[in-house]
C-alpha positions as CSV (number, residue, x, y, z in Angstrom):
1,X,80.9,22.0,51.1
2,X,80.5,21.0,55.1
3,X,77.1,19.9,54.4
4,X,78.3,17.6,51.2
5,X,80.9,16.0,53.6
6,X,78.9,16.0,56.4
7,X,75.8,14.3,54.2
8,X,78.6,11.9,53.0
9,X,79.5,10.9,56.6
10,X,76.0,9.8,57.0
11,X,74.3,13.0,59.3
12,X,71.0,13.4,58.6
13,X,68.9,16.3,59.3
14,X,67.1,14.2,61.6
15,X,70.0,13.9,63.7
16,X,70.8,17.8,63.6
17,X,67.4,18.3,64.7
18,X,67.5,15.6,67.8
19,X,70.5,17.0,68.6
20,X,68.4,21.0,68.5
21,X,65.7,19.8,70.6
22,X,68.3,17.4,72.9
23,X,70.0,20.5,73.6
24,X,67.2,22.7,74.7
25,X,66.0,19.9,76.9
26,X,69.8,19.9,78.6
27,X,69.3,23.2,78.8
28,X,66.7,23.0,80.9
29,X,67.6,20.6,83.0
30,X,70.7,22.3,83.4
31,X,68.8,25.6,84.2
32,X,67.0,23.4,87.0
33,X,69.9,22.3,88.5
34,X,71.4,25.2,88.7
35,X,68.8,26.9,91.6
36,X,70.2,23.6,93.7
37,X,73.8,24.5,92.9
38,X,73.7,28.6,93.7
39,X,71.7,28.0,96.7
40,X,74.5,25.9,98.1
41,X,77.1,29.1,96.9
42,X,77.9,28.0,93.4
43,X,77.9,31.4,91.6
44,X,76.7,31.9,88.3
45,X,76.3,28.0,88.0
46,X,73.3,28.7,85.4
47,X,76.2,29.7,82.6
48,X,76.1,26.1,81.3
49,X,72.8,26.2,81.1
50,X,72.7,29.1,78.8
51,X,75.9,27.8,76.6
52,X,74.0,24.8,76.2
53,X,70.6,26.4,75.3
54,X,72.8,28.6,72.4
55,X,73.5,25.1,70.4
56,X,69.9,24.8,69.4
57,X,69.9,27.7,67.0
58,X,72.8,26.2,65.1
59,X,71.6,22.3,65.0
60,X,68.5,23.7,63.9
61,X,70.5,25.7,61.1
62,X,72.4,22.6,60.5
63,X,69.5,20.7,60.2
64,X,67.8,23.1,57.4
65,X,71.1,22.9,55.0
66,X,71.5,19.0,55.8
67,X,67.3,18.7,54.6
68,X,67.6,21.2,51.6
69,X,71.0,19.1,50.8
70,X,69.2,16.1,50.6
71,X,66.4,17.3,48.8
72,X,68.4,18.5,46.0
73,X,70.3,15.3,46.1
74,X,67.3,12.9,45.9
75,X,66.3,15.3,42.7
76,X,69.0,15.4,41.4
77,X,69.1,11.5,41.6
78,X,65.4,10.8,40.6
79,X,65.6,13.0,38.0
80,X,69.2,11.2,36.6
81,X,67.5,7.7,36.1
């Protein structure tokens, strides 16, 4: 039902898996910046890092329902006309 909707609102699973690899490259980067931060007595600043790196798993997932969606629906429509 999400995926339908979200398919109907135009997300790809292209998008869902930009936005997986997007993430883990935040995450990173985040990570990075984070030895800076706790040097200079931020504590615990790589937490972001790691709430960031947890969205991959579930664009990924996204990603997989959104590209067996549409392959269903392109069958579905080639198979129709």
């Amino acid at each position: 039902m999400i995926v339908k909707l979200l398919h109907e609102k135009g997300l790809k699973s292209e998008h869902a898996y930009t936005a997986a690899v997007a993430s883990i490259g935040l995450s990173v980067a985040s990570w990075c910046g984070s030895i800076k931060a706790e040097s200079a007595g931020t504590a615990r600043a790589d937490r972001w890092g790691i709430f960031v790196g947890e969205w991959a798993p579930t664009f990924f997932a996204l990603g997989l329902a959104l590209a067996n969606y549409e392959r269903e629906h392109d069958h579905l429509h080639t198979t129709a006309h």
